[in-house]
N, C-alpha and C positions, 0 to 999 in steps of 0.2 A: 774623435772630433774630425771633422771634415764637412764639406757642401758637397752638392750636385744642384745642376741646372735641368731643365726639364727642352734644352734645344727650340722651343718657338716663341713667339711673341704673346701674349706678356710674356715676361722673362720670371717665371716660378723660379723657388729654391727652397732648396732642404736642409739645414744647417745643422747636424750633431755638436751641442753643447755639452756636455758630461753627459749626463744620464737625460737630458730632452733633446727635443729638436723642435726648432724651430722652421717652421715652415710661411713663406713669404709670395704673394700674390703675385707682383709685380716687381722685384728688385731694382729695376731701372727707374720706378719711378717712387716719389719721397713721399711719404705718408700711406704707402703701401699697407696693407691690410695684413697684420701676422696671424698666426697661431702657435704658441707653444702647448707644446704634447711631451710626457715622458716618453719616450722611447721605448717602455713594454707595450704601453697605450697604442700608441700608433702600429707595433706590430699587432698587437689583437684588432684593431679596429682595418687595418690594410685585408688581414687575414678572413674578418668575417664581411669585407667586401669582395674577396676573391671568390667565395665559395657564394655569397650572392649572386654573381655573375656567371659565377658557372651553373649554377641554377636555372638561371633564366634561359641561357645557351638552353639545356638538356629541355626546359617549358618551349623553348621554341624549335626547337629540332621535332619534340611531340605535334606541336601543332602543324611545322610545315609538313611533316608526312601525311597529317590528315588534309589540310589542304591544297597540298601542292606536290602529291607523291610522287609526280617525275622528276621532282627538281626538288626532293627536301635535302636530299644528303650535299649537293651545292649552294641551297640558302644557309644549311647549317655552316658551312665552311667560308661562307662569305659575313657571315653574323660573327664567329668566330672570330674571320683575321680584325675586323674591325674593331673588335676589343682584346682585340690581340692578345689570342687566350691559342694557347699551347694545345695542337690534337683538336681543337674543337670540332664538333660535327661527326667523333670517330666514334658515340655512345649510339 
């Protein structure tokens, strides 16, 4: 059991209840928009979003080499930090 904050405006939250969590749009403000998820749920579902996105990174580091070959291995590191993906750009 525990929360975390997500640090900006709206003010998300993650709330561990036993075995769900409860995940919150706007905390600061009332009638806020929930979702409760088991908690394996939400790790498979986090998990087959991770590797979606690094997908995409690895489709766009292919494309920026063919278009932009001086500068792919720095779009790919700049595509990365922005999804703030770990190594990105190093495939």
């Amino acid at each position: 059991d525990g929360w975390a904050g997500f640090g900006h405006s709206p003010s998300p939250t993650a709330e561990r209840h036993g075995e769900a969590v409860r995940l919150t749009v706007d905390a600061d403000a009332e009638g806020s928009p929930v979702i409760e998820v088991p908690a394996s749920e939400l790790r498979r579902l986090l998990t087959r979003a991770e590797r979606e996105v690094a997908a995409f990174v690895q489709q766009a580091a292919l494309w920026s080499a063919r278009q932009l070959p001086d500068r792919a291995e720095e779009v790919s590191r700049a595509i990365g930090r922005a999804l703030t993906l770990p190594a990105a750009g190093a495939a």
